[in-house]
Every structure is written in structure tokens, then in C-alpha cells.
Backbone atoms as SQL, in Angstrom:
CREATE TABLE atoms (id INTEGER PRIMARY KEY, chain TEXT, resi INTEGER, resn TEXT, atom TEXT, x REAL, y REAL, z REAL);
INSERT INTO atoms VALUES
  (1, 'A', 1, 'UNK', 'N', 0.841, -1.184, 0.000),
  (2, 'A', 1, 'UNK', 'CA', 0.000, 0.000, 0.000),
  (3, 'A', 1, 'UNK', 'C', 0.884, 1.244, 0.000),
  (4, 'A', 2, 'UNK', 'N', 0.717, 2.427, -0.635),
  (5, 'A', 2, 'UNK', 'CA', 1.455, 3.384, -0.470),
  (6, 'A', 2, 'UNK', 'C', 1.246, 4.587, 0.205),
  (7, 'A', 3, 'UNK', 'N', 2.579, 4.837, 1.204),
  (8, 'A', 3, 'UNK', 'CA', 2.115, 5.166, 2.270),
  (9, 'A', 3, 'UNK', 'C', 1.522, 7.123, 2.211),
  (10, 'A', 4, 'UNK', 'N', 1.701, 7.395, 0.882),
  (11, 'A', 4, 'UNK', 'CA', 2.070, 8.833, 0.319),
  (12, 'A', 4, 'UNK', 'C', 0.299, 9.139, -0.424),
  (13, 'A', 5, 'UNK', 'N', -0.205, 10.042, 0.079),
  (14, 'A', 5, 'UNK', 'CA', -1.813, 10.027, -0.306),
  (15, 'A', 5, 'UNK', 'C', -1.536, 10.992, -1.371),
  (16, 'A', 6, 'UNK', 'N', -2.370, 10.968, -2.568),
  (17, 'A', 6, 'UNK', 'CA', -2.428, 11.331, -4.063),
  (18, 'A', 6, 'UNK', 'C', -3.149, 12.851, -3.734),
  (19, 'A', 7, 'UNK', 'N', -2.324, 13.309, -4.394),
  (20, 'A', 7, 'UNK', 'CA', -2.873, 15.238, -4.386),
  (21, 'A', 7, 'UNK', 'C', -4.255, 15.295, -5.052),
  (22, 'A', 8, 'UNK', 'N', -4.978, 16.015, -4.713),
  (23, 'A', 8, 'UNK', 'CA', -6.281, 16.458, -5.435),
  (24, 'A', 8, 'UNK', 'C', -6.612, 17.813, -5.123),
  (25, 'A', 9, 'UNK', 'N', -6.554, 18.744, -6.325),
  (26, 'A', 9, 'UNK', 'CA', -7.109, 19.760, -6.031),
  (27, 'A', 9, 'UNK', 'C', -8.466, 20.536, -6.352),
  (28, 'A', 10, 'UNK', 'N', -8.971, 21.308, -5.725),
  (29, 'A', 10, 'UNK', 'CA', -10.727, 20.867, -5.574),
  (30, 'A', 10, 'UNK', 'C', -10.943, 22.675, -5.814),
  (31, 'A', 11, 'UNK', 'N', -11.649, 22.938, -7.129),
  (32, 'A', 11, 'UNK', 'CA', -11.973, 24.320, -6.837),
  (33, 'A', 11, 'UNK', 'C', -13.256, 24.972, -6.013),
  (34, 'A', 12, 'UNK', 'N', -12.865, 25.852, -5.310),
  (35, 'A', 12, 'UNK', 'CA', -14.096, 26.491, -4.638),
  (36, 'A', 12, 'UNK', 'C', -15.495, 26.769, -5.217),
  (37, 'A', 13, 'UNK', 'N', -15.611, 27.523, -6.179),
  (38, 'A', 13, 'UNK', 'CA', -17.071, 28.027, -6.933),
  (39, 'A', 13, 'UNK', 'C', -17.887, 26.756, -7.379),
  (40, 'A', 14, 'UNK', 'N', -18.925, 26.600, -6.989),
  (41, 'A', 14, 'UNK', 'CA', -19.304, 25.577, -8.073),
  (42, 'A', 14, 'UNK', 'C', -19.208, 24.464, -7.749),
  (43, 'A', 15, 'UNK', 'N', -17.688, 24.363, -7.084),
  (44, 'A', 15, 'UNK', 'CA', -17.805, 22.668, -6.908),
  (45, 'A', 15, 'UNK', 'C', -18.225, 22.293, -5.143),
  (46, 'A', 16, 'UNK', 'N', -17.345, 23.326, -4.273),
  (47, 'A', 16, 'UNK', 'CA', -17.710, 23.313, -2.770),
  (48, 'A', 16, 'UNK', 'C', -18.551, 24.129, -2.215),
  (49, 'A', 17, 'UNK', 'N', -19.183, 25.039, -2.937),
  (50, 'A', 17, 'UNK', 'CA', -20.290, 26.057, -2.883),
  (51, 'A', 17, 'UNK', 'C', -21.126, 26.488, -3.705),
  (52, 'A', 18, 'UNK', 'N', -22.749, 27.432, -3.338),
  (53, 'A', 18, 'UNK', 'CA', -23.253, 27.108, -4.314),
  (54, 'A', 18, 'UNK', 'C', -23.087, 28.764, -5.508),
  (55, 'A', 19, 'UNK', 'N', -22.188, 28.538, -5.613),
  (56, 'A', 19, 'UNK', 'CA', -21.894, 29.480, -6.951),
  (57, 'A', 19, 'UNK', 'C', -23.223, 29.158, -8.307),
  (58, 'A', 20, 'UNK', 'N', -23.426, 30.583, -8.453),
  (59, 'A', 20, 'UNK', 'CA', -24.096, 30.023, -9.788),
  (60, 'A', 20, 'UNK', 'C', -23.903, 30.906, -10.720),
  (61, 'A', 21, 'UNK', 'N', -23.022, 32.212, -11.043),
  (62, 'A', 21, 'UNK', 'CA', -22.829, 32.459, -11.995),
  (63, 'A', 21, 'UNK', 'C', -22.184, 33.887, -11.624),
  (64, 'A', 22, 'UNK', 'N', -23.057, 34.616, -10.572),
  (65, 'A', 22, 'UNK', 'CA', -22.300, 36.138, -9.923),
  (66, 'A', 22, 'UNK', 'C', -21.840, 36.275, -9.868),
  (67, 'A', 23, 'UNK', 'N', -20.498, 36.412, -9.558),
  (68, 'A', 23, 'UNK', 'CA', -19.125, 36.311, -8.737),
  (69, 'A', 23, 'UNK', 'C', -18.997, 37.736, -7.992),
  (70, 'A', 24, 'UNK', 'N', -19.083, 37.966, -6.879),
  (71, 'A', 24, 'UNK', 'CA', -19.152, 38.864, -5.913),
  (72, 'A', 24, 'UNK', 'C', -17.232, 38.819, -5.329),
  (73, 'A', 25, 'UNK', 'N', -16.278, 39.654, -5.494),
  (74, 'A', 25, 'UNK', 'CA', -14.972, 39.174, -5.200),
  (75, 'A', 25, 'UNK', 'C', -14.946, 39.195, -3.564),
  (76, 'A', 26, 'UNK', 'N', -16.619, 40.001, -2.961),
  (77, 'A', 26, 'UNK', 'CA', -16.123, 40.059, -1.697),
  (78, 'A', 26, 'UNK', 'C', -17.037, 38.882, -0.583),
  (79, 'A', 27, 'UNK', 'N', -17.420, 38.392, -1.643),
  (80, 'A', 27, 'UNK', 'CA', -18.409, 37.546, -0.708),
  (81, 'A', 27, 'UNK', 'C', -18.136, 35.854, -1.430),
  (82, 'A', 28, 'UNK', 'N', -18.366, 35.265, -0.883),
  (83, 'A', 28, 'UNK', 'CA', -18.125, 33.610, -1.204),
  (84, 'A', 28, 'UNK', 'C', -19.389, 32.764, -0.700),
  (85, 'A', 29, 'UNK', 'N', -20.062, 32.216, -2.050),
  (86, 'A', 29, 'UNK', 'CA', -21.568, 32.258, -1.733),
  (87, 'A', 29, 'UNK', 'C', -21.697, 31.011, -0.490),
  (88, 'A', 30, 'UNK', 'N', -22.378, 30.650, 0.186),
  (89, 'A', 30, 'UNK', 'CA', -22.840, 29.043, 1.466),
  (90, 'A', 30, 'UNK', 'C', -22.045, 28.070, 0.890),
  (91, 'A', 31, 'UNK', 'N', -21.609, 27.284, 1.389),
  (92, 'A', 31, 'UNK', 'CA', -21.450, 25.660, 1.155),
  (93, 'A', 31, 'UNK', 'C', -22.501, 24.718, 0.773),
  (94, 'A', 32, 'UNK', 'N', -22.138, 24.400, 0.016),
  (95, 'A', 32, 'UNK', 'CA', -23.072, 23.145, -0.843),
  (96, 'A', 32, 'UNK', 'C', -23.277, 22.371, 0.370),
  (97, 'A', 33, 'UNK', 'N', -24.778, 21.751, -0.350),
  (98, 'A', 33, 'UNK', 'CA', -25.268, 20.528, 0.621),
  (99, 'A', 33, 'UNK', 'C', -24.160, 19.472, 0.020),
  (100, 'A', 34, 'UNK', 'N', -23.841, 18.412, 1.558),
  (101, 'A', 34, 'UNK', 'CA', -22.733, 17.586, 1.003),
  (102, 'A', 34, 'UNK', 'C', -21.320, 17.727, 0.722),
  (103, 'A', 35, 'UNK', 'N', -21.094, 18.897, 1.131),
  (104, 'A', 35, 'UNK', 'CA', -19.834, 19.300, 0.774),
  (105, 'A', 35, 'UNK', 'C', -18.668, 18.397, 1.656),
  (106, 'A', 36, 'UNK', 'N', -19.352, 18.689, 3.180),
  (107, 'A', 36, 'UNK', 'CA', -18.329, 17.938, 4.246),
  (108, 'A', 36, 'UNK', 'C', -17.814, 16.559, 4.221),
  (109, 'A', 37, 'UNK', 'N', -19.525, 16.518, 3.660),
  (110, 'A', 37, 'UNK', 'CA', -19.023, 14.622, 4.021),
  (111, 'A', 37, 'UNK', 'C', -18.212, 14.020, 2.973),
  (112, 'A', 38, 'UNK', 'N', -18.277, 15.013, 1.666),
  (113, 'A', 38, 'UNK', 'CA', -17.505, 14.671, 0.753),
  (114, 'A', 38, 'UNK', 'C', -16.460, 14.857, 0.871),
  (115, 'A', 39, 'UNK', 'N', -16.042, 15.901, 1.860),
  (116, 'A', 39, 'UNK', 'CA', -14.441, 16.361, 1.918),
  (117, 'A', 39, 'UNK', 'C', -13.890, 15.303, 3.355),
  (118, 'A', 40, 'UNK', 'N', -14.469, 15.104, 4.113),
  (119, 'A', 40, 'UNK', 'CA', -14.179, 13.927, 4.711),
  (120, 'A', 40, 'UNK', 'C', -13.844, 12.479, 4.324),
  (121, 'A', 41, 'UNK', 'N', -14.737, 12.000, 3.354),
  (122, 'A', 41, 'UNK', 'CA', -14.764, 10.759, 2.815),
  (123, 'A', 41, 'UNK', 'C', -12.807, 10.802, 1.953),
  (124, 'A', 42, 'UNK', 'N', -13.289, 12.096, 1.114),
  (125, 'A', 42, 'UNK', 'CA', -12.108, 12.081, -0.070),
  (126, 'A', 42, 'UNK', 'C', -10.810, 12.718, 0.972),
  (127, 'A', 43, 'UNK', 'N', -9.993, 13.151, 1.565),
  (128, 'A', 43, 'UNK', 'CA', -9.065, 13.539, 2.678),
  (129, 'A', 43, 'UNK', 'C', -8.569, 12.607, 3.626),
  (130, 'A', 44, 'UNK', 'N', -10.077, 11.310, 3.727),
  (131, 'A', 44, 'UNK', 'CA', -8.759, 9.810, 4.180),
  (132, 'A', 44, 'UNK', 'C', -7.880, 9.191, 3.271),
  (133, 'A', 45, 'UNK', 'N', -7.654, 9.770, 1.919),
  (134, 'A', 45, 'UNK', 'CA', -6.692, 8.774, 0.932),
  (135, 'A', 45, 'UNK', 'C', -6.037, 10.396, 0.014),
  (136, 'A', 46, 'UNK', 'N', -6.380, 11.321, 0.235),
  (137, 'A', 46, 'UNK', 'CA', -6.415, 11.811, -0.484),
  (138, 'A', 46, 'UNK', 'C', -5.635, 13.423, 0.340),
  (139, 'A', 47, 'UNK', 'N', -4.625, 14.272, -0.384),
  (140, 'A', 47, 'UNK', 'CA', -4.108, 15.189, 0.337),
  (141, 'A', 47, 'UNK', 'C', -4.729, 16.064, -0.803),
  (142, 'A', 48, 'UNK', 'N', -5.676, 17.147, -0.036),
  (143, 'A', 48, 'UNK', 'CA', -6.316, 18.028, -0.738),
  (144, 'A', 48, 'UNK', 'C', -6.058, 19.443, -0.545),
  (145, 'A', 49, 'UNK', 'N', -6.217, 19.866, -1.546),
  (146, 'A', 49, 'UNK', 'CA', -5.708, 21.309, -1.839),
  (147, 'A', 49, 'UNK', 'C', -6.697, 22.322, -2.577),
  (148, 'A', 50, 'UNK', 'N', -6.881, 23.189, -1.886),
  (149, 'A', 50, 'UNK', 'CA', -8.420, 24.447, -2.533),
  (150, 'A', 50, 'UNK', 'C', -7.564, 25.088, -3.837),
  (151, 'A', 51, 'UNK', 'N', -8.274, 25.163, -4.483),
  (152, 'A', 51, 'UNK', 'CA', -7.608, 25.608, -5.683),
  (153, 'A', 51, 'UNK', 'C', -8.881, 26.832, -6.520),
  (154, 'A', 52, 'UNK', 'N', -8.219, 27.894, -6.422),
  (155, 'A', 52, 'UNK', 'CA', -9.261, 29.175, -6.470),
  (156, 'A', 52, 'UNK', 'C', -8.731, 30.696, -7.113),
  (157, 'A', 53, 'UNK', 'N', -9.372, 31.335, -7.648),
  (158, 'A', 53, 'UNK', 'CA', -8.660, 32.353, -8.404),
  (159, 'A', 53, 'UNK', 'C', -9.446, 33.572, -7.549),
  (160, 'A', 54, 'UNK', 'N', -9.941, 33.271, -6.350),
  (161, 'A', 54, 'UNK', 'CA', -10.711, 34.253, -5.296),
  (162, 'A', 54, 'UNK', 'C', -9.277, 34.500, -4.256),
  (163, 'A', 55, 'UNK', 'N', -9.042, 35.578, -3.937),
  (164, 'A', 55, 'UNK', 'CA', -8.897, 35.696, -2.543),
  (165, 'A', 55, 'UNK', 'C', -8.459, 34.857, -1.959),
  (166, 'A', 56, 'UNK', 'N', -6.937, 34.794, -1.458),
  (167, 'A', 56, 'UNK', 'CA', -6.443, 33.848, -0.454),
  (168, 'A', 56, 'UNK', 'C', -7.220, 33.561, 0.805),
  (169, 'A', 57, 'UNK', 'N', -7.130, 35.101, 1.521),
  (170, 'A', 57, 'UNK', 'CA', -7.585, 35.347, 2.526),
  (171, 'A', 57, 'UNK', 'C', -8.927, 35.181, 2.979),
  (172, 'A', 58, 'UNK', 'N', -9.643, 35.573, 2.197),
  (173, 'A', 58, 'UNK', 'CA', -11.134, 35.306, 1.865),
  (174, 'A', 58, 'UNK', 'C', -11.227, 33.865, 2.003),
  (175, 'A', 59, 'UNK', 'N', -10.778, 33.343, 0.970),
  (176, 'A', 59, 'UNK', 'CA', -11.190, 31.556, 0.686),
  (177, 'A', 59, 'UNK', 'C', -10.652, 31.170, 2.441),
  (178, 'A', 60, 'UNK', 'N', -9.615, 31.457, 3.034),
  (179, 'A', 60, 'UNK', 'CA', -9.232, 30.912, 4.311),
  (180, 'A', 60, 'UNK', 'C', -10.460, 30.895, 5.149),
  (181, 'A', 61, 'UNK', 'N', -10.154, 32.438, 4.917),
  (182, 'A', 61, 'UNK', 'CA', -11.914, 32.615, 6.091),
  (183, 'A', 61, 'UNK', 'C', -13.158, 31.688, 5.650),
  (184, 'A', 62, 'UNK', 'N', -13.648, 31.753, 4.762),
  (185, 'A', 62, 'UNK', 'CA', -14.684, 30.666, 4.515),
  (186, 'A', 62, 'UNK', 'C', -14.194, 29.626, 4.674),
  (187, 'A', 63, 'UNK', 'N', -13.355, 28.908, 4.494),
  (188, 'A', 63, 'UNK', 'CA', -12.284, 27.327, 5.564),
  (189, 'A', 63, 'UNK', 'C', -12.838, 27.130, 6.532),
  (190, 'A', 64, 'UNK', 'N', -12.741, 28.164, 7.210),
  (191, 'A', 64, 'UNK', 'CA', -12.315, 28.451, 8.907),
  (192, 'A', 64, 'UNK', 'C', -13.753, 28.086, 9.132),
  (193, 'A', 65, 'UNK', 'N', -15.007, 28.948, 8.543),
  (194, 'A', 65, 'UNK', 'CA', -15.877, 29.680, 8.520),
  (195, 'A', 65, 'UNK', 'C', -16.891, 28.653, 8.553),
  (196, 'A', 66, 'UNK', 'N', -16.861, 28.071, 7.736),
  (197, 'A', 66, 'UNK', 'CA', -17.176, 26.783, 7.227),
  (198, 'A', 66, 'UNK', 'C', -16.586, 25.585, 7.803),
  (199, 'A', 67, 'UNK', 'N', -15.816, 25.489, 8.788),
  (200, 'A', 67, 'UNK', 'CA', -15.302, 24.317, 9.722),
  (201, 'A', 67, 'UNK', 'C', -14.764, 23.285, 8.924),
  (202, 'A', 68, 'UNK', 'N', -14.353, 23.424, 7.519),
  (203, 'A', 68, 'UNK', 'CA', -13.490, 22.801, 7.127),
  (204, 'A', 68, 'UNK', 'C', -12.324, 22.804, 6.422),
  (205, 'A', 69, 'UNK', 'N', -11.724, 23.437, 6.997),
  (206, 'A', 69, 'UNK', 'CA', -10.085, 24.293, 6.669),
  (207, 'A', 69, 'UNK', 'C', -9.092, 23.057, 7.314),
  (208, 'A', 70, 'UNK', 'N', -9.804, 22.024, 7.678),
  (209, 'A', 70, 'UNK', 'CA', -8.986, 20.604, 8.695),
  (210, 'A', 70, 'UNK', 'C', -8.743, 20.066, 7.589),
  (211, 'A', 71, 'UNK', 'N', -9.377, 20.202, 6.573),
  (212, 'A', 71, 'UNK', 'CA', -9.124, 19.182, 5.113),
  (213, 'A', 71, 'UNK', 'C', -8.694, 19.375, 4.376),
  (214, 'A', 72, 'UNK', 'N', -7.958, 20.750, 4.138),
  (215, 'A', 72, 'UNK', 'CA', -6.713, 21.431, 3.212),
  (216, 'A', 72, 'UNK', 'C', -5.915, 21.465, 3.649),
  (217, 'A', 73, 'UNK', 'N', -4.738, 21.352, 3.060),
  (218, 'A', 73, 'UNK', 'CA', -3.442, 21.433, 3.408),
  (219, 'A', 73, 'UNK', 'C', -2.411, 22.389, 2.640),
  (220, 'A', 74, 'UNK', 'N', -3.448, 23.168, 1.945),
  (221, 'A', 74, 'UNK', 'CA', -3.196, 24.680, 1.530),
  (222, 'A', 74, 'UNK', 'C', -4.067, 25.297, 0.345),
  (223, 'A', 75, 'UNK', 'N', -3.945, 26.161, 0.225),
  (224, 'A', 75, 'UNK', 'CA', -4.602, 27.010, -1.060),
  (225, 'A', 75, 'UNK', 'C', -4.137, 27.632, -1.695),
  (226, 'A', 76, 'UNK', 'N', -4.234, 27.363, -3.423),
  (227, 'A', 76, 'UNK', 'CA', -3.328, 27.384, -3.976),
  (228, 'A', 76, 'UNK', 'C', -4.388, 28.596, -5.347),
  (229, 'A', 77, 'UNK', 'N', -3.797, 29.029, -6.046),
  (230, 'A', 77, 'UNK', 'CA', -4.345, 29.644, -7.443),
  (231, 'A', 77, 'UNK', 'C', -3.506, 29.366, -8.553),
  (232, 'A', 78, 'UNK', 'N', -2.346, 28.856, -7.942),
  (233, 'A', 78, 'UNK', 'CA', -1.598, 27.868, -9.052),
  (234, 'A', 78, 'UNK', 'C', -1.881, 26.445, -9.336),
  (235, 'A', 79, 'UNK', 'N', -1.817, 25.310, -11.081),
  (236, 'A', 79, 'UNK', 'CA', -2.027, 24.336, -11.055),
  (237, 'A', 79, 'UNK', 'C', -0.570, 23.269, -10.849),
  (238, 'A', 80, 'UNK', 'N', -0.628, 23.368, -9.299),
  (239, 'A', 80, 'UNK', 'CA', 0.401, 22.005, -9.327),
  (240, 'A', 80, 'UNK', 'C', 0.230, 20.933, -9.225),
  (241, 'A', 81, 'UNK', 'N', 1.264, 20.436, -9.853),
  (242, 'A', 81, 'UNK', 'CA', 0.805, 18.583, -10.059),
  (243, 'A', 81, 'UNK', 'C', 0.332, 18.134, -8.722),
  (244, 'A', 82, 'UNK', 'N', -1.005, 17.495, -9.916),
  (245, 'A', 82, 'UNK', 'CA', -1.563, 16.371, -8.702),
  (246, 'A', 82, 'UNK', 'C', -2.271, 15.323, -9.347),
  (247, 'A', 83, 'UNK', 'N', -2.885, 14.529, -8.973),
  (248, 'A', 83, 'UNK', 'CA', -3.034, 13.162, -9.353),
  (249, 'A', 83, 'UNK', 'C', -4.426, 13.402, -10.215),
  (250, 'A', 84, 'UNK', 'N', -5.134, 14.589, -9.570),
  (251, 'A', 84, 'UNK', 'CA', -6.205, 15.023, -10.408),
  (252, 'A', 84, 'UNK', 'C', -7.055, 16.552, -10.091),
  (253, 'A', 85, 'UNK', 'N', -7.939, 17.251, -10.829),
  (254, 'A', 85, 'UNK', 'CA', -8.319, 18.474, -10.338),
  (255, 'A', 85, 'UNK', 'C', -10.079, 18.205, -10.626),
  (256, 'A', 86, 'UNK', 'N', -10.613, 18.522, -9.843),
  (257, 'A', 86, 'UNK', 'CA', -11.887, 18.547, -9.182),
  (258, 'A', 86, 'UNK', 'C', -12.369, 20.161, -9.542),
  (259, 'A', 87, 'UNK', 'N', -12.866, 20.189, -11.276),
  (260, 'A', 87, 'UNK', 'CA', -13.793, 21.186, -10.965),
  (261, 'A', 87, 'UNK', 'C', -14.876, 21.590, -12.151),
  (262, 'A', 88, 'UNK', 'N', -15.943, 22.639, -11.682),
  (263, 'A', 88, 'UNK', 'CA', -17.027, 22.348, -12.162),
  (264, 'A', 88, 'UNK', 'C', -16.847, 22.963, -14.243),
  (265, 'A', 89, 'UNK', 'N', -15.811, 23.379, -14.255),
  (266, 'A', 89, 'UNK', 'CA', -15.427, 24.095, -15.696),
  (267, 'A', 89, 'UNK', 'C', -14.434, 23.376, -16.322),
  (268, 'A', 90, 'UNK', 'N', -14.719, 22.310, -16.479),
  (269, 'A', 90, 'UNK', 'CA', -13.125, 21.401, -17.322),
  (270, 'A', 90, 'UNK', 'C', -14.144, 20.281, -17.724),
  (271, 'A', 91, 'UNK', 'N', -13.156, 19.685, -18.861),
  (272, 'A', 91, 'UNK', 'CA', -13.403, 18.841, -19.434),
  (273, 'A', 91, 'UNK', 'C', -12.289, 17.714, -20.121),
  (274, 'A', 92, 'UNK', 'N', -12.657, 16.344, -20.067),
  (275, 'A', 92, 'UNK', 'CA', -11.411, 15.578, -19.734),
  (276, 'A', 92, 'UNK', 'C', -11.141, 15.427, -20.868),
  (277, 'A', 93, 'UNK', 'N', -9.759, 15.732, -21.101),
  (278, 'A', 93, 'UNK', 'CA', -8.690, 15.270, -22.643),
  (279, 'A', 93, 'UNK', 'C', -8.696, 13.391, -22.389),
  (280, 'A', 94, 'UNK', 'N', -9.177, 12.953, -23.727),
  (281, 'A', 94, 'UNK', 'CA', -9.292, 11.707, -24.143),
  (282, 'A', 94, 'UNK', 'C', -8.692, 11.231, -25.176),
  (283, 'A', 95, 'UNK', 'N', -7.940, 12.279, -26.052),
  (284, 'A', 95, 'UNK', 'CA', -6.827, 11.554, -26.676),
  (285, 'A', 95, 'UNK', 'C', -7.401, 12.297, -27.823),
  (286, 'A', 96, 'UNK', 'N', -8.265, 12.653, -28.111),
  (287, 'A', 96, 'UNK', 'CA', -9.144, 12.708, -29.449),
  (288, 'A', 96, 'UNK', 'C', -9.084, 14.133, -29.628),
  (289, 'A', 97, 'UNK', 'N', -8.496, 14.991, -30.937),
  (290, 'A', 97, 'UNK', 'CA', -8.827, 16.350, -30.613),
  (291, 'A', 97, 'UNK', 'C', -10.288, 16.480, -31.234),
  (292, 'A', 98, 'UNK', 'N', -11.103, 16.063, -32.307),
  (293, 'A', 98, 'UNK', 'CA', -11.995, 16.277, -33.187),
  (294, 'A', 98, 'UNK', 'C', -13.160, 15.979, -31.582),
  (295, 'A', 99, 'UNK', 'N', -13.049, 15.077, -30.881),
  (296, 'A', 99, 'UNK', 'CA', -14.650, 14.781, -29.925),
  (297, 'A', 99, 'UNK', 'C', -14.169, 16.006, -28.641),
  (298, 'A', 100, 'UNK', 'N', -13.113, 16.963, -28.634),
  (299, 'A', 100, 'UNK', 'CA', -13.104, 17.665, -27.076),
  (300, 'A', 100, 'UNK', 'C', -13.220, 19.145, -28.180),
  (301, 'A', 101, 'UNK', 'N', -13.111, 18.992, -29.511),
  (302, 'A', 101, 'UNK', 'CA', -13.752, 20.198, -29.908),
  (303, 'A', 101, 'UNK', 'C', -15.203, 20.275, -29.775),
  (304, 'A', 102, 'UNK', 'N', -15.968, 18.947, -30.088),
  (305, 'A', 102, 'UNK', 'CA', -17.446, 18.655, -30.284),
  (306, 'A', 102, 'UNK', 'C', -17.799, 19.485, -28.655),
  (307, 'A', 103, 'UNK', 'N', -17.196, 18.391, -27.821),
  (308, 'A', 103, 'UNK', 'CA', -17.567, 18.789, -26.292),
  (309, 'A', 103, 'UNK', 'C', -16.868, 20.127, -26.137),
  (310, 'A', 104, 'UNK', 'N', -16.337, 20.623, -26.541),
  (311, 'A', 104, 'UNK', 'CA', -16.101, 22.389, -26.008),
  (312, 'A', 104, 'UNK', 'C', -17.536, 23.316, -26.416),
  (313, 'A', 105, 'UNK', 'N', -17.895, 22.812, -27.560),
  (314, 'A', 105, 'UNK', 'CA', -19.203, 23.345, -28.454),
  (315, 'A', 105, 'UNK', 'C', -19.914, 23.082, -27.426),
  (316, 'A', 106, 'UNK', 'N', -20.205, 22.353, -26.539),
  (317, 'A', 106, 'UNK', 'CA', -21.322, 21.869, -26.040),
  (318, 'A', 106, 'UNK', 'C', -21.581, 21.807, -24.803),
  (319, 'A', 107, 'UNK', 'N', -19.896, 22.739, -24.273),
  (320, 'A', 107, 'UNK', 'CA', -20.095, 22.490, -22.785),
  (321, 'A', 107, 'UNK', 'C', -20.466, 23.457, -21.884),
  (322, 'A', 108, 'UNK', 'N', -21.402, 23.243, -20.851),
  (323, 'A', 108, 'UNK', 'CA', -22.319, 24.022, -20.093),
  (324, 'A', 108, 'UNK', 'C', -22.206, 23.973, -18.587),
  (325, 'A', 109, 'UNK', 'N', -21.793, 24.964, -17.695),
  (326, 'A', 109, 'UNK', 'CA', -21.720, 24.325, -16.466),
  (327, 'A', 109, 'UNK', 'C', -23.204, 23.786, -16.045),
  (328, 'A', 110, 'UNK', 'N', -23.188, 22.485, -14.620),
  (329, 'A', 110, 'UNK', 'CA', -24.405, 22.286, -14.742),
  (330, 'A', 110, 'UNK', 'C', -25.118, 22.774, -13.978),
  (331, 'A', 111, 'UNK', 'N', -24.778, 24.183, -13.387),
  (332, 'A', 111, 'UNK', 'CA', -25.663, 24.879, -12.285),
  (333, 'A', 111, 'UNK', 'C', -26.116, 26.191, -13.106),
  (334, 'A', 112, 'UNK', 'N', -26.228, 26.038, -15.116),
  (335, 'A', 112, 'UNK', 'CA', -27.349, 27.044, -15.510),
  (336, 'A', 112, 'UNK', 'C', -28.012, 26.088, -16.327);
């Protein structure tokens, strides 16, 4: 078994809150239903990292704020390697350029 847990970085908007399209730079909308238990479940195998183009300081405080700042192990607005990134605006490269042009045409976040 290896004893070294796989990076994952998880963006704020959208994916751990319920963002839906505003972006307010001074406010950071509630936490999603489910958010915790998801960040609990995924943080026993998994070394996770907030990954956000908001506000260091801000995103901390909502951590804190939100009682789960125990499950990051930093926050980052840079993409460093990790085993994978968790968020609601991407779409997965499959080898194919002709089907991730189709899916760029077509892609919609799913909270409009």
C-alpha cells in the first residue's frame, strides 16, 4: 500500500459552494449541501488542496468559517501537479482532438 496520499485539487465556486454564476470578489456564496461529508470521505486517501482564483484570505476565512479548513493542506491559485483536479469548468482530454472540440461546443456548467 502506499504510504504517500495522491494530491487532489478541488476548486471552490461551483464545486464546494453554491456558486451560480455572480461572482461577488467580496463575498463567497454558502457551502453546498454535502460538501463535508464529501471532503471527509475524499481527505482519508487523499491530500487536498483548494484551488481558487478568489482571494487567499477570503477563501481561508470561509475554511475556517465553514469548519473545514482541517481538510486542506493549503490554497493554492496555481495548477500544481496532482493526481487530479476537481472542478465544475473542465473537461477531460481523451486523446481525441476532433470529440473535445465537439464537447467544447457543447459544454455548459451544470448549475445554468
Amino acid at each position: 500500500m502506499n504510504k504517500f496520499k495522491k494530491r487532489i485539487l478541488i476548486d471552490l465556486d461551483g464545486v464546494l459552494n453554491k456558486y451560480n454564476g455572480n461572482y461577488d470578489e467580496n463575498n463567497i456564496p454558502e457551502i453546498k449541501d454535502g460538501a463535508i461529508e464529501f471532503l471527509q470521505n475524499l481527505s482519508e486517501n487523499a491530500e487536498l488542496y483548494l484551488f481558487t482564483t478568489r482571494n487567499i484570505l477570503l477563501s481561508e476565512k470561509w475554511l475556517i468559517e465553514n469548519k473545514i479548513d482541517k481538510y486542506f493542506k493549503d490554497i493554492t491559485n496555481v495548477k500544481i501537479p496532482a493526481f487530479l483536479y476537481i472542478d465544475d469548468r473542465c473537461i477531460c482530454f481523451r486523446g481525441n482532438y476532433k470529440n473535445i472540440l465537439s464537447e467544447i461546443e457543447k459544454f455548459q456548467v451544470y448549475w445554468k
